[in-house]
C-alpha positions in Angstrom: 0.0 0.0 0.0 1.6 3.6 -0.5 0.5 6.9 0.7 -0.3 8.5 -2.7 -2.6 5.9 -4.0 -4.9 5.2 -0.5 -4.1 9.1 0.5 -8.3 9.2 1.3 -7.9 6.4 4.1 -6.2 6.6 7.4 -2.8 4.8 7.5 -4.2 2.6 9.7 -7.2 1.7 7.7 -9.0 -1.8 7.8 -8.4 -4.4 4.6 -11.3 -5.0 2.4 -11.3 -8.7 1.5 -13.8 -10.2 -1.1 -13.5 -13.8 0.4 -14.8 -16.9 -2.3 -16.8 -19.3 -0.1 -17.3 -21.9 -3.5 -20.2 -22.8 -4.5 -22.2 -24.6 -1.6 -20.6 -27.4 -0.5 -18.9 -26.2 2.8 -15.9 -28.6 2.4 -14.9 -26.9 -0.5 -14.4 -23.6 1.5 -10.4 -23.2 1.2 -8.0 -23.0 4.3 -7.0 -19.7 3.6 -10.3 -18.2 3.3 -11.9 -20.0 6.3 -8.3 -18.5 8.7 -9.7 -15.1 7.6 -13.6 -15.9 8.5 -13.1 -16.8 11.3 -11.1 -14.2 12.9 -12.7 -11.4 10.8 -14.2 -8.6 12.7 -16.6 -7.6 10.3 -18.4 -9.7 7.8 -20.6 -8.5 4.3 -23.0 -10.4 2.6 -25.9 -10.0 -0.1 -29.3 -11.2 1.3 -32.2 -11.4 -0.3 -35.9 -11.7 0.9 -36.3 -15.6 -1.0 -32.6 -17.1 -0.1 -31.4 -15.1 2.7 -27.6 -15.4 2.3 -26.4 -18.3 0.4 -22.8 -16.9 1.2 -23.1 -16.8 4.8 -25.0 -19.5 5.0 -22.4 -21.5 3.2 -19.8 -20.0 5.5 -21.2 -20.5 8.8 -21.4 -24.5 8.1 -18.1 -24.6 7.4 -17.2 -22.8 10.1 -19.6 -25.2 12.4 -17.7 -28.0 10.5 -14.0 -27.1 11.5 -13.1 -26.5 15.0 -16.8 -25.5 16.1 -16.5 -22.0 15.3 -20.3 -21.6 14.7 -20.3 -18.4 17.4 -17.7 -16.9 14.4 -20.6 -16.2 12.4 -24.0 -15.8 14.6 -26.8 -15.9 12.6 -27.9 -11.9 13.7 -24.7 -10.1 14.5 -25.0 -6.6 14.6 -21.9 -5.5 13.5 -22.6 -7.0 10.1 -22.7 -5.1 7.1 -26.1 -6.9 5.0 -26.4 -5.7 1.7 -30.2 -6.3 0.1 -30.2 -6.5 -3.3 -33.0 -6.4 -5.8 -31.9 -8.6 -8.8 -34.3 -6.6 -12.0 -32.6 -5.4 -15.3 -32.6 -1.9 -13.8 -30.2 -1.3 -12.1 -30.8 1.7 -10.5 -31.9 0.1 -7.2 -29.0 -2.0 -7.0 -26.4 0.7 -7.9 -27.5 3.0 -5.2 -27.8 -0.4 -2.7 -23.8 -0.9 -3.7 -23.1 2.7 -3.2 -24.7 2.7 0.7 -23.8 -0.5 1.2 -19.8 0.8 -0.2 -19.9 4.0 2.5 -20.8 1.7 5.2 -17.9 -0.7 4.6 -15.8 2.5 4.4 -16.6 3.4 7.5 -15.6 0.5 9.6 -12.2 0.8 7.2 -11.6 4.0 8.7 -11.7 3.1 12.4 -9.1 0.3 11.3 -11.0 -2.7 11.3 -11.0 -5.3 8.2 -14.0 -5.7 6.3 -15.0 -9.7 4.7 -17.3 -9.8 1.9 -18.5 -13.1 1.4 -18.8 -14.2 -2.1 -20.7 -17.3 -3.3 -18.1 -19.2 -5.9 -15.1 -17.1 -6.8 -15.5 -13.2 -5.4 -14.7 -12.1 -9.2 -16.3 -14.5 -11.8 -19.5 -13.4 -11.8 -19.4 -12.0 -8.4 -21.1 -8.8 -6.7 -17.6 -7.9 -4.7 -16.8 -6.8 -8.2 -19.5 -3.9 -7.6 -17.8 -2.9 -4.5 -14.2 -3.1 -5.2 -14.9 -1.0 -8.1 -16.4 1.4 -5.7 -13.4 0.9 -3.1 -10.4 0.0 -4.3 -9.0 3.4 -5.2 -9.1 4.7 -1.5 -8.7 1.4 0.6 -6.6 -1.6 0.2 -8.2 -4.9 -0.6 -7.4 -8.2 -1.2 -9.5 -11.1 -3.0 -9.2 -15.0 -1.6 -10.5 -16.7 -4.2 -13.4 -19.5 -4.3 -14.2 -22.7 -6.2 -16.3 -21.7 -8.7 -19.7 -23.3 -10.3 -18.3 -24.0 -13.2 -15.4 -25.8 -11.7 -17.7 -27.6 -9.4 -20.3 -28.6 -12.3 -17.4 -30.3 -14.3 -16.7 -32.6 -11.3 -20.1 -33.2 -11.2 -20.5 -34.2 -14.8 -17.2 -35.9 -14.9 -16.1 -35.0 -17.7 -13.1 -32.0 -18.9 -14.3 -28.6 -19.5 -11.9 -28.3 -21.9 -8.6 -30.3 -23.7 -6.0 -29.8 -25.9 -7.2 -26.9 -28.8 -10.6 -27.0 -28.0 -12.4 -23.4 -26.9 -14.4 -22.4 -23.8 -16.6 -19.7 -23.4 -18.5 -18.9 -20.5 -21.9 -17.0 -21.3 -24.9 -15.7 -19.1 -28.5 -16.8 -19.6 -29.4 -13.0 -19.1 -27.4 -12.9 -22.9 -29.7 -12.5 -25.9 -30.5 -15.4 -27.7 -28.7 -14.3 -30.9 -25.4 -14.0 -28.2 -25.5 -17.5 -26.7 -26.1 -19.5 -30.4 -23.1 -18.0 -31.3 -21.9 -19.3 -28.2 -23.1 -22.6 -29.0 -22.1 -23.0 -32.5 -18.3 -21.6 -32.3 -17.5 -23.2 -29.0 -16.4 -26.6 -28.1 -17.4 -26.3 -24.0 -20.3 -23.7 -23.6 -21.2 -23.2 -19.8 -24.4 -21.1 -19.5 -24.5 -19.4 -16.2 -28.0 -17.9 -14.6 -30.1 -20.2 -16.2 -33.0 -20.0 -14.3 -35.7 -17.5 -15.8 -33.9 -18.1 -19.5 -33.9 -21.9 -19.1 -37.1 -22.5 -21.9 -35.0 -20.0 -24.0 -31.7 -22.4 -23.4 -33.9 -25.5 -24.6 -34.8 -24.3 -27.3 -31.4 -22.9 -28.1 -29.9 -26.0 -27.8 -32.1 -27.8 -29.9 -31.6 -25.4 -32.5 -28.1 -25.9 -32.7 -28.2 -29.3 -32.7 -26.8 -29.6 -28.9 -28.9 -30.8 -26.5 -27.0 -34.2 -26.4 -24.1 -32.2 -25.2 -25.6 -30.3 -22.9 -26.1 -31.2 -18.8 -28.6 -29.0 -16.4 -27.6 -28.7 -12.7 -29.2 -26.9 -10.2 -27.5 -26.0 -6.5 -24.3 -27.8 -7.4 -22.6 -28.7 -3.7 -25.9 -28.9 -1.8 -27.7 -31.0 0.2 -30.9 -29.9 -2.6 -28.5 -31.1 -5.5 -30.1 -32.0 -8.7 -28.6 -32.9 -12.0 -30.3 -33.8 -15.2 -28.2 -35.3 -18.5 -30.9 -35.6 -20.3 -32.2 -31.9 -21.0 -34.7 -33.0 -23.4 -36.2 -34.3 -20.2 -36.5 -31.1 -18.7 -39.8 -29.0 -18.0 -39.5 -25.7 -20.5 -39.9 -23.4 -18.0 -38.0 -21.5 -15.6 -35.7 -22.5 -13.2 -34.1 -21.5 -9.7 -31.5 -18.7 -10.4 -28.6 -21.4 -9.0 -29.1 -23.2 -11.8 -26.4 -23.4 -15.3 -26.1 -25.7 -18.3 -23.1 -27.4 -19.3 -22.0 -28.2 -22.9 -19.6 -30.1 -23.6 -18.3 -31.9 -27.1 -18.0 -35.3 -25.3 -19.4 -37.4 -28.6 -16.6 -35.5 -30.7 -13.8 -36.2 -28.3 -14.7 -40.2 -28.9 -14.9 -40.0 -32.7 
């Protein structure tokens, strides 16, 4: 850290850490980022009004898990800096949410204490601590413990290689339009489609279209105890999902020819 670059903070100011906490199942939380948890004085999260915190949730049974330090993360701590989010396509709501939620984290910063924002899967792969660095970064120091991602945690699910040799790999979002993830589909050997939920009977049909829905796996709340994997997506109900949901594709016929 030098003076010029965090010359808003004290020189004593706190650390913001985005912390990864993987995807849901709480043995995948890594040693580095449960050390930090566990001591941290103040912890961030993202609720919201249907699934509460995943992040914290996720955390505090790992926590439970190792060494019984459930009391490390009460379920109602005061101290704790809760950031309600309202996922829409505006995102006027949620910008001004970040922006509050940003000063408050400053705050604490300033009277030297360190700040953890728990992240669900890797803090920046699709990750809201992306929001708040962006917001931070220039006036605190931070640091980022990464997570086991989704993606990395649907491939061990499936089995199978996201990618070998000089195949391609392209990560897309279901909130992509349609035009955006057939590309996706027909230039890329390994397609993973993340927030699949409300776009899943536009991924169906998608995949059908281009001729991929042999390659193609649908798993849902990958790591927990409410698991559910389907292989055969021509199986699957066209209509939408939960939003922890993502479709793998991936050119296993082709890699046996």
């Amino acid at each position: 850290m030098t003076e010029q670059k965090y010359a808003v903070a004290s020189r004593r100011s706190g650390i913001f850490y985005g912390v990864g906490v993987g995807p849901g199942d709480p043995d995948l939380l890594t040693i580095k980022a449960f050390n930090l948890i566990k001591t941290a004085p103040v912890v961030s999260y993202l609720v919201s009004k249907s699934h509460g915190s995943q992040a914290k949730t996720i955390a505090r049974l790992a926590l439970a898990e190792r060494q019984g330090y459930f009391a490390a993360i009460p379920e109602h701590r005061q101290d704790d800096i809760a950031i309600d989010i309202l996922m829409a396509k505006d995102r006027t709501m949620a910008n001004t949410a970040y922006q509050r939620a940003a000063d408050r984290i400053k705050n604490v910063l300033n009277s030297g204490q360190d700040v953890v924002f728990l992240c669900e899967g890797d803090p920046l792969f699709f990750g809201s601590f992306g929001y708040l660095l962006e917001l931070i970064q220039d006036e605190y120091p931070c640091q980022v413990i990464p997570g086991i991602s989704s993606v990395n945690a649907a491939a061990s699910v499936v089995l199978q290689p996201l990618v070998m040799l000089k195949e391609s790999c392209v990560v897309v979002s279901g909130q992509h339009q349609d035009q955006q993830i057939e590309q996706a589909l027909r230039q890329h050997d390994s397609v993973v489609i993340m927030k699949a939920g409300q776009a899943r009977p536009r991924i169906l049909k998608l995949l059908e279209i281009t001729g991929r829905s042999a390659d193609a796996t649908y798993l849902e709340y990958i790591g927990r105890d409410n698991q559910n994997v389907v292989t055969d997506v021509t199986q699957l109900a066209s209509e939408p999902g939960p939003y922890f949901s993502l479709f793998v594709v991936l050119p296993v016929e082709a890699r046996n020819q």
